[in-house]
N, C-alpha and C positions, 0 to 999 in steps of 0.2 A: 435176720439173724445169720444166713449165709453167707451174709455181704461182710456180719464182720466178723465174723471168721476167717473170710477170705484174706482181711485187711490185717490180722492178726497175723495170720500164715506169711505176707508178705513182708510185715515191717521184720518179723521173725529173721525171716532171708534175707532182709538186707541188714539187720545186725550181723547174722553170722558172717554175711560176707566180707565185713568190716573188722572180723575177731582178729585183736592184735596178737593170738597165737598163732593164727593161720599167717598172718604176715610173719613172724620169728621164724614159724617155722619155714616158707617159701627163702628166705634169704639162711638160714644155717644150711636146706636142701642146697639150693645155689653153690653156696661156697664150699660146702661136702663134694659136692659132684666134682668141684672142680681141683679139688683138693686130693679125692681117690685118685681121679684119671691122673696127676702130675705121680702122685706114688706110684702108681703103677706103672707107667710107661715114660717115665722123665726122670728117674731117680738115677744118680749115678755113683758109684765107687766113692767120688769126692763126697756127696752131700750126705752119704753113709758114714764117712768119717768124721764127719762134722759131728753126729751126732749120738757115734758111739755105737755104729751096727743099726740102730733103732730106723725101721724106714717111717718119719716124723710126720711125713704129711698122708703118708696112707693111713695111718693110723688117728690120725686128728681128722680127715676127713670120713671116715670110718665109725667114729665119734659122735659126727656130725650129722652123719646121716640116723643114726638113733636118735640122739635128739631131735630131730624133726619126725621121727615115727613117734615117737615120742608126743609130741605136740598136736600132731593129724590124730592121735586116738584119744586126747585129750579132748579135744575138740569136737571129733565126734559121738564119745562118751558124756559131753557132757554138753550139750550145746547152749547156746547165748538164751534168756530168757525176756524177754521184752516185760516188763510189770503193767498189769492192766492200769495202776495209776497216771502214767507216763502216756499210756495210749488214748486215758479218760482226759487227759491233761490236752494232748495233741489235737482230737474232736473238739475239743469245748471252744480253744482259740485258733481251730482251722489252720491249726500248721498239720496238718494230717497227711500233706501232698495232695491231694486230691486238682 
């Protein structure tokens, strides 16, 4: 009975590892980070005027980085649930990894 709980807990962890929010959110993180720092330390007079005062990429990366808070509490609110059918299904024809 321990063992498959064990096996529960693990196939558990490698769904969530696999959550296509956690991936959204790793690449909107990505591109926010890289989007803040350009606002912040690369913005110049010209790319102000381009856009009307508005500094575009700090605030789109800014954005961005909520969104990915967004998705990480998402995620850990509500984590991946593996169905015991899926797992009855995996045993029976030894795709279980084992």
């Amino acid at each position: 009975m321990a063992e498959q709980a064990t096996e529960t807990k693990r196939a558990t962890g490698m769904a969530g590892l696999f959550d296509l929010r956690l991936i959204i959110a790793l690449l909107f993180g990505i591109y926010g980070v890289v989007l803040t720092v350009v606002g912040l330390f690369d913005t110049t007079a010209a790319d102000l005027a381009k856009t009307g005062g508005i500094n575009i990429n700090l605030w789109t990366g800014l954005s961005m980085l909520a969104v990915t808070a967004f998705f990480v509490i998402w995620t850990v609110a509500r984590p991946l649930r593996v169905p015991a059918e899926a797992e009855a299904a995996d045993d029976a024809t030894g795709a279980g990894g084992h």
